[in-house]
C-alpha positions as CSV (number, residue, x, y, z in Angstrom):
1,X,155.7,-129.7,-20.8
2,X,158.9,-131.9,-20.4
3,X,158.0,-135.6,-21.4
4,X,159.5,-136.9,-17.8
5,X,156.6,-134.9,-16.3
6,X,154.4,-137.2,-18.0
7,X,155.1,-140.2,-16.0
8,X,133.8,-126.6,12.3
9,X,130.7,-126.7,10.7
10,X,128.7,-123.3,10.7
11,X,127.4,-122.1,14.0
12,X,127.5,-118.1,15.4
13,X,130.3,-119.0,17.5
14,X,133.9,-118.7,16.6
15,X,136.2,-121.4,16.4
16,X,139.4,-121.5,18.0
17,X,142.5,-122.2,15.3
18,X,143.2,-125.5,17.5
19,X,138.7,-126.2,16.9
20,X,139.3,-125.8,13.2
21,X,142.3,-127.7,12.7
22,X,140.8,-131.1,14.5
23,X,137.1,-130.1,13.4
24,X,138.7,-129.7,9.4
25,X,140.4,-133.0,9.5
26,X,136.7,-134.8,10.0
27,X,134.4,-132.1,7.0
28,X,137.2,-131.4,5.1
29,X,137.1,-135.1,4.1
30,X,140.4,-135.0,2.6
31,X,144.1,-134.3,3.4
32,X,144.4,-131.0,5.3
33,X,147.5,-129.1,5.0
34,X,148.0,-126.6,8.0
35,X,151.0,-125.7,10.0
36,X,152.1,-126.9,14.4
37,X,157.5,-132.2,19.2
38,X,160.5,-132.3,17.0
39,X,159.7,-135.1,15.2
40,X,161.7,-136.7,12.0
41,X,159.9,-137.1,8.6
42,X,159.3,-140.8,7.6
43,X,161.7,-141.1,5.0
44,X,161.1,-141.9,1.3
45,X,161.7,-145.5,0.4
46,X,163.4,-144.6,-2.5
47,X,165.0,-141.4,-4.5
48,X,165.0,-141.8,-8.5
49,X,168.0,-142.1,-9.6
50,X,167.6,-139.2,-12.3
51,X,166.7,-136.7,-9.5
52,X,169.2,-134.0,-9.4
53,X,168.7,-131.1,-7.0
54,X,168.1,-127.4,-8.3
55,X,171.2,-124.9,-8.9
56,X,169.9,-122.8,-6.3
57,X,171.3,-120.6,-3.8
58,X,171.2,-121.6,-0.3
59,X,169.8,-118.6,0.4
60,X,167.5,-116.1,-1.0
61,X,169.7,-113.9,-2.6
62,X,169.0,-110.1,-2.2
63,X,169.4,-108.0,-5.7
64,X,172.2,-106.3,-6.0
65,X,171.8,-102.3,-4.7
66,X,173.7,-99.3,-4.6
67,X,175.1,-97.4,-1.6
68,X,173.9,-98.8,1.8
69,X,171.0,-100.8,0.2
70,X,170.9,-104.5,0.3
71,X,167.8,-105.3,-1.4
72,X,164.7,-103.4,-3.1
73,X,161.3,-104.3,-3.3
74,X,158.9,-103.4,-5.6
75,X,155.4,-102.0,-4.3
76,X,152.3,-100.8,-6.4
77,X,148.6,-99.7,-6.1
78,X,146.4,-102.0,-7.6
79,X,142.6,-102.1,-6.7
80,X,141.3,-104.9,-8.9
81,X,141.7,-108.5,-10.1
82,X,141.4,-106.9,-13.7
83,X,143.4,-109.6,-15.6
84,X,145.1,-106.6,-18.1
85,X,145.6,-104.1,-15.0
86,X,147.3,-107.0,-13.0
87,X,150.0,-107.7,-15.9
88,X,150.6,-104.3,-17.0
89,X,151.1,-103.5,-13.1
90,X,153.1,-106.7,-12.6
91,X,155.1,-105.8,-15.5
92,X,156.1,-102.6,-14.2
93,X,157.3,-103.5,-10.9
94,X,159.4,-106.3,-12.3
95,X,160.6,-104.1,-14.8
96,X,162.2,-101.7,-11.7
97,X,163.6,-104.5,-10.6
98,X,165.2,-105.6,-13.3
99,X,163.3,-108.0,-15.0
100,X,163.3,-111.5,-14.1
101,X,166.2,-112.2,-16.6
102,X,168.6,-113.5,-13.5
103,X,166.2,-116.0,-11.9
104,X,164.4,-117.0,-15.2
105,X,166.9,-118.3,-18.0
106,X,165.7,-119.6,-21.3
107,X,164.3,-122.8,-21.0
108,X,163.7,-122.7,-16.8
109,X,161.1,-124.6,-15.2
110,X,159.4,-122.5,-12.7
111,X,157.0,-123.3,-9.9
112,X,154.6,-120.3,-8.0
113,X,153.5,-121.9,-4.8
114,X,150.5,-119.9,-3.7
115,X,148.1,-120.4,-0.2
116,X,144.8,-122.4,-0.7
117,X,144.6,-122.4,3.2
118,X,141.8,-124.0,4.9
119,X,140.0,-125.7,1.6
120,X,136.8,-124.9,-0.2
121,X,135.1,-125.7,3.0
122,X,135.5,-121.9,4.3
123,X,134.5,-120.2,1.1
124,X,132.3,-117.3,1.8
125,X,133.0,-117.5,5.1
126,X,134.4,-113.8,5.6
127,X,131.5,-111.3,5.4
128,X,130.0,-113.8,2.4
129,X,133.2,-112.8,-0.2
130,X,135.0,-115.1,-1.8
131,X,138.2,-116.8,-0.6
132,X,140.0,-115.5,-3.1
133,X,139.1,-112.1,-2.3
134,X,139.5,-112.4,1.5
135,X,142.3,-115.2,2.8
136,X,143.5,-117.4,-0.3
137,X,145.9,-116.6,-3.1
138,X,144.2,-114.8,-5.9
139,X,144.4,-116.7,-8.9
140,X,144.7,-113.6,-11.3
141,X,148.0,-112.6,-9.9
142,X,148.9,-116.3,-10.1
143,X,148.1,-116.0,-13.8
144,X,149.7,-112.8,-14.7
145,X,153.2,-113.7,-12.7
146,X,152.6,-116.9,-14.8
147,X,152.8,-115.4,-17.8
148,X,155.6,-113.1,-17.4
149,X,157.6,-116.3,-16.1
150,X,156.8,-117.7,-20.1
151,X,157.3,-113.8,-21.8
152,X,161.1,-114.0,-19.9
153,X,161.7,-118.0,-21.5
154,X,160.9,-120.3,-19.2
155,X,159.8,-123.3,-20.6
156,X,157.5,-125.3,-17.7
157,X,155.7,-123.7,-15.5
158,X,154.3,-125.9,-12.2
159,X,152.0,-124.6,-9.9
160,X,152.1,-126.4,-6.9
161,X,150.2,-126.4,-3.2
162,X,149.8,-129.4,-0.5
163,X,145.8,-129.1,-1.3
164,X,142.9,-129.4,1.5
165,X,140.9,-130.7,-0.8
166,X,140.9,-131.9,-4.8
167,X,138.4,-129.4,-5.4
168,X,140.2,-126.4,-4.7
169,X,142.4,-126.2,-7.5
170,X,139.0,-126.5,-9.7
171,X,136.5,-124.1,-7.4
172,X,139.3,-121.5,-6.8
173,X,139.8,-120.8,-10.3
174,X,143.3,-122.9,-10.8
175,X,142.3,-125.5,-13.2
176,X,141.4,-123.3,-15.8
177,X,144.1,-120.8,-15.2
178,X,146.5,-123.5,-15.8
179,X,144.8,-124.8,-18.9
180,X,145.5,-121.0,-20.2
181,X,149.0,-120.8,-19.3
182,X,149.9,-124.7,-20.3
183,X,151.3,-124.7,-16.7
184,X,150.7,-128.2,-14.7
185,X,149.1,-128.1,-11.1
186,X,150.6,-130.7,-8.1
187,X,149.2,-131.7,-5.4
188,X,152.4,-131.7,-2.9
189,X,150.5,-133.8,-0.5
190,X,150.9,-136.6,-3.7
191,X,154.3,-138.2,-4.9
192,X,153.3,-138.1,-8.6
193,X,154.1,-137.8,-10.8
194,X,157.5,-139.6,-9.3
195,X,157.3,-143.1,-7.9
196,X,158.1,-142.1,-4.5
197,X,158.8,-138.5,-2.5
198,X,162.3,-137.0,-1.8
199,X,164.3,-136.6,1.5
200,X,165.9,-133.0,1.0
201,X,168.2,-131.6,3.5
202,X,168.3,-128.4,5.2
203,X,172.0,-127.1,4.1
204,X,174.0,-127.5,7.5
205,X,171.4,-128.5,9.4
206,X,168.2,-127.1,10.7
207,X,167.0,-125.6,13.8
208,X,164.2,-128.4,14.4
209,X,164.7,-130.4,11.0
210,X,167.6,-131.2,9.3
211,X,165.7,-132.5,6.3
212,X,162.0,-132.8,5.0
213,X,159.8,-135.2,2.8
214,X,159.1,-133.3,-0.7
215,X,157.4,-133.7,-3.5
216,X,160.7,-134.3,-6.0
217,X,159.7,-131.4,-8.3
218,X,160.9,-129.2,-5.9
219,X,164.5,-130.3,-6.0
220,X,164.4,-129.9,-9.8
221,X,163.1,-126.6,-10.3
222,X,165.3,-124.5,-11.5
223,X,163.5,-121.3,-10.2
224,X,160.7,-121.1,-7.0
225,X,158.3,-118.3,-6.7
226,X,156.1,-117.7,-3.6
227,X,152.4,-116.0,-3.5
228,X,151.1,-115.0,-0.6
229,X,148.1,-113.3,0.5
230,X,148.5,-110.5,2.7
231,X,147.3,-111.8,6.3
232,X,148.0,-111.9,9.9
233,X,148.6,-115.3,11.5
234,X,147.5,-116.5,14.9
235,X,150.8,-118.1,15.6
236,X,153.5,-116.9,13.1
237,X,151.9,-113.1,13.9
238,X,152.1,-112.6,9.9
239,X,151.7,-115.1,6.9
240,X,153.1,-113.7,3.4
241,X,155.8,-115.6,1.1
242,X,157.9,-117.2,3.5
243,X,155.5,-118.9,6.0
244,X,153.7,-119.8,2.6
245,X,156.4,-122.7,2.4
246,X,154.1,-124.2,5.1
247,X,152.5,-126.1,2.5
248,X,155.3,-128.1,0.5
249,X,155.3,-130.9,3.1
250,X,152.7,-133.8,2.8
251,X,150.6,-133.9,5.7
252,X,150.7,-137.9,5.9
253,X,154.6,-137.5,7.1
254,X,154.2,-134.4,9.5
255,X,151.0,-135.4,11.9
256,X,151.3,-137.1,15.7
257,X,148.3,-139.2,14.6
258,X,146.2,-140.4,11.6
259,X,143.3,-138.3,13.0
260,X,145.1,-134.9,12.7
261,X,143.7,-132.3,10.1
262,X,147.2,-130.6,10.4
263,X,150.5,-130.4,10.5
264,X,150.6,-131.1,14.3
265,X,154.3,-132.7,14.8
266,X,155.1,-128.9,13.7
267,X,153.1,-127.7,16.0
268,X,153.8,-129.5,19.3
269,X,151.0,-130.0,22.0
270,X,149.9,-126.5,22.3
271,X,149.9,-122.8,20.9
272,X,153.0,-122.0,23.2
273,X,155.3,-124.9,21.7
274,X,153.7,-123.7,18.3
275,X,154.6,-120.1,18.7
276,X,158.4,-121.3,19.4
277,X,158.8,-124.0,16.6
278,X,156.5,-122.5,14.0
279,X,158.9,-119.7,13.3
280,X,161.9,-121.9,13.4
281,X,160.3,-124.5,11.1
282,X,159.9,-121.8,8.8
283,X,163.3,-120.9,8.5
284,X,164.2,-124.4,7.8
285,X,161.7,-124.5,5.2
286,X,163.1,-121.7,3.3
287,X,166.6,-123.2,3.8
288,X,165.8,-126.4,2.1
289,X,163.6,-125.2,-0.8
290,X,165.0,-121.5,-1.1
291,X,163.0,-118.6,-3.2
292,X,164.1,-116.6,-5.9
293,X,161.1,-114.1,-6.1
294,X,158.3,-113.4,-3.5
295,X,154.6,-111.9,-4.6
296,X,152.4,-110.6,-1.5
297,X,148.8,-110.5,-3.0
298,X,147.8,-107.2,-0.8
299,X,144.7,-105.9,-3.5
300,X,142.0,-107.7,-1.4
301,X,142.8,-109.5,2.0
302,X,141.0,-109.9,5.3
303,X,142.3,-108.4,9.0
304,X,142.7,-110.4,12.3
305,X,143.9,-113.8,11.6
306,X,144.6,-116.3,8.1
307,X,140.7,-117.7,7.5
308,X,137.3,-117.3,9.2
309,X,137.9,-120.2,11.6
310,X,139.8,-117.7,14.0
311,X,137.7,-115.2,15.9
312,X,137.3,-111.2,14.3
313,X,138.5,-111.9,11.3
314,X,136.9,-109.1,8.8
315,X,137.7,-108.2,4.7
316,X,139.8,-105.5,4.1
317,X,141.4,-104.1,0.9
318,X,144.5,-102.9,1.3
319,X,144.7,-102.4,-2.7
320,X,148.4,-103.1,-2.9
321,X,151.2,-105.6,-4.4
322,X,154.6,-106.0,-3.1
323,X,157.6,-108.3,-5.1
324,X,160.9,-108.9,-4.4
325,X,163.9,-111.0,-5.1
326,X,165.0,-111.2,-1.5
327,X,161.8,-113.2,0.4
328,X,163.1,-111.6,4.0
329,X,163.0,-108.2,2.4
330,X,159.5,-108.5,1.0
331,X,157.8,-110.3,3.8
332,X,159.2,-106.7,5.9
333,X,158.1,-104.5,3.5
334,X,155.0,-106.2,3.3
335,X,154.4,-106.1,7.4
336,X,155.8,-102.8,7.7
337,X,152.6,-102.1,4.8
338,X,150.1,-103.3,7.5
339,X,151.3,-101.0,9.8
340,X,153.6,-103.6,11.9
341,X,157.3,-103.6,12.6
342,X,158.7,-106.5,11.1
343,X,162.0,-105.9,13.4
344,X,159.3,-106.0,16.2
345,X,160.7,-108.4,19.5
346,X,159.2,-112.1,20.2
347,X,155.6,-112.3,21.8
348,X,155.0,-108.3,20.8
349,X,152.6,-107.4,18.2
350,X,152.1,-108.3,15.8
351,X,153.7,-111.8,16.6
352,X,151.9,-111.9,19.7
353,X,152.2,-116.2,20.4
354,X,155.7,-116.7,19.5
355,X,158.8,-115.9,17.8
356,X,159.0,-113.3,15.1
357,X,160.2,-115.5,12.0
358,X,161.9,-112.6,9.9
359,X,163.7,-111.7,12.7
360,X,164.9,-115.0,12.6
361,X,165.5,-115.4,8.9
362,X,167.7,-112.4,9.3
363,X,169.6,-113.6,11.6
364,X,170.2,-116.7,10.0
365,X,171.5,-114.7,7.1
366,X,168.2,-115.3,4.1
367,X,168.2,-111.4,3.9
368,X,167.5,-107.8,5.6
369,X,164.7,-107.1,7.3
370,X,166.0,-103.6,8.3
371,X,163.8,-101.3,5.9
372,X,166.8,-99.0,6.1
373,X,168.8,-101.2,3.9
374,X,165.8,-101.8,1.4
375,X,165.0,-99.3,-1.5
376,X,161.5,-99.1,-2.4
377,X,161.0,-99.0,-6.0
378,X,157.6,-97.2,-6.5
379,X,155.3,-95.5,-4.0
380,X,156.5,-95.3,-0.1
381,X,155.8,-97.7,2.7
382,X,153.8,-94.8,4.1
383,X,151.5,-94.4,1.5
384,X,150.2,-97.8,1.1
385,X,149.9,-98.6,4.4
386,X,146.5,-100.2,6.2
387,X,146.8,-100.8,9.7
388,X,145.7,-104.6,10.5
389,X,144.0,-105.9,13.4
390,X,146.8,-108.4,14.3
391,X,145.1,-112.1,15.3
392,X,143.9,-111.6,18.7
393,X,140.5,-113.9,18.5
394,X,138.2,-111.1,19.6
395,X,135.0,-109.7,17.4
């Protein structure tokens, strides 16, 4: 590692997501990280002066295709958490799309930001399965992206989350996954291992924030990864490697009042504010911190909303990966794979609440979300498909 990096409750009744998020912020018993007034980040008292922001695009940059396509994606059955299966697979479907040679250079240090929504707390929670099998970011797939990031040079590897709780890097499998890769975890919702956080801008402005309170290894990556799990959303409709950039923001600067479990200045007062600013916040999000690569953990997942605090929500396995080097293009793919449109209009299913947030990144030029324009590299939309419940809180 570089030498600078060394300095709710159980009852038979569902919860509403609004129940969860002010019921986690008392049992969780430690910073929550979730997503929900325009307001202003408080800003960093200090930027060290050897902070240099990352060479990266402003935008996720689609790959390079032929003829009328302006991005692939990479999907493949996988079944199992198999550690060998998972690389070899992983291997293949970066290998079709050509390696990760032009977003990894020699010496590169990486971060993979995965989902450990909700905390520890909700383990078991769906039908008795694990998180990881059911609503957080497997971390298997974590692992074997990890290692293909060192096989193609890079040279530190940083995965990083805004945590619920301390324990979840440790109970979900993370601590010891990156003891084996020699990758470092941070907690975004911490400043370390810098003396203070960083104010980053959104390039040009945002649409609700024109800059937001990071941890400072995110400006000085010089590649970002997203891993997702595959999942509906009760407000953003669908949660895969964009709306995963939910959690680079530290709680403490992004809550109306000391008492919140969430991120509730996102949200506003109410699920019809957060179905209009979520989506927006999103974009803004990807603008200021953009990805290179996007992973949607589709093998096991659950249906009908992003944990077991929303009503209905039931495992599935949908037995299926999905990668690409344009986010927008992968987060349609992956929709159009649980049998949504991911052109679909605001407030229709499956982003029933609000805004439909790829829509939005396409407009705002991040990528295509028009499957016409994206080649699928391995087996067809069609036959991978499971049909999802989208998040409509019923049993």
């Amino acid at each position: 590692m570089n030498s600078n990096m060394d300095r709710k409750y159980n009852t038979r009744r569902a919860l509403t997501r609004r129940d969860f998020l002010q019921i986690a912020g008392v049992t969780a018993g430690a910073l929550l990280v979730g997503c929900s007034t325009k307001a202003q980040p408080v800003a960093p008292t200090s930027v060290p002066p050897t902070a240099t922001v990352a060479p990266a695009a402003t935008t996720s940059a689609p790959v390079a295709a032929t003829g009328a396509y302006k991005a692939q994606v990479a999907i493949a059955r996988q079944k199992t958490y198999d550690p060998q299966a998972l690389y070899n697979t992983l291997r293949d479907m970066l290998d079709s799309l050509g390696g990760l040679g032009d977003i990894v250079r020699p010496g590169a240090r990486v971060a993979i930001k995965i989902n450990l929504t909700g905390g520890v707390y909700w383990d078991g929670k769906i039908a008795g399965l694990p998180g990881v099998d059911t609503f957080v970011t497997h971390p298997e797939v974590v692992k074997a992206l990890g290692k293909l990031v060192l096989d193609a040079g890079a040279k530190e590897l940083y995965i990083v989350e805004a945590v619920y709780q301390p324990e979840s890097y440790s109970l979900w499998g993370y601590t010891a996954i990156a003891k084996e890769l020699g990758a470092k975890l941070i907690d975004l919702n911490d400043k370390a291992p810098y003396p203070d956080f960083a104010a980053t801008p959104v390039p040009g402005g945002g649409k609700l924030y024109d800059t937001f309170t990071f941890n400072h290894i995110l400006e000085e990556l010089d590649t970002f990864m997203s891993v997702s799990k595959m999942k509906c959303h009760w407000i953003a409709g669908v949660t895969h490697t964009m709306k995963n950039l939910f959690g680079l923001v530290p709680l403490q600067f992004y809550r109306t009042s000391q008492g919140d479990g969430y991120r509730s200045t996102f949200h506003g007062p109410s699920d019809e504010t957060a179905g209009d600013r979520v989506p927006q916040i999103i974009t803004d999000l990807n603008r200021a911190r953009p990805l290179h690569f996007g992973l949607v953990d589709g093998i096991k997942s659950s249906e009908s909303g992003e944990g077991p605090w929303i009503k209905g929500v039931r495992p599935l396995e949908p037995g299926v990966l999905i990668a690409g080097k344009d986010v927008v293009a992968t987060d349609a793919v992956a929709t159009a794979a649980m049998g949504f449109d991911p052109t679909a209009a605001d407030k229709t299913t499956p982003f029933i609440r609000g805004r439909n947030h790829i829509q939005l990144a396409y407009e705002l030029g991040l990528g295509t979300n028009r499957l016409e324009e994206i080649k699928i590299l391995g087996p067809s939309i069609a036959e991978v498909t499971t049909k999802f419940r989208p998040a409509l809180g019923e049993g």
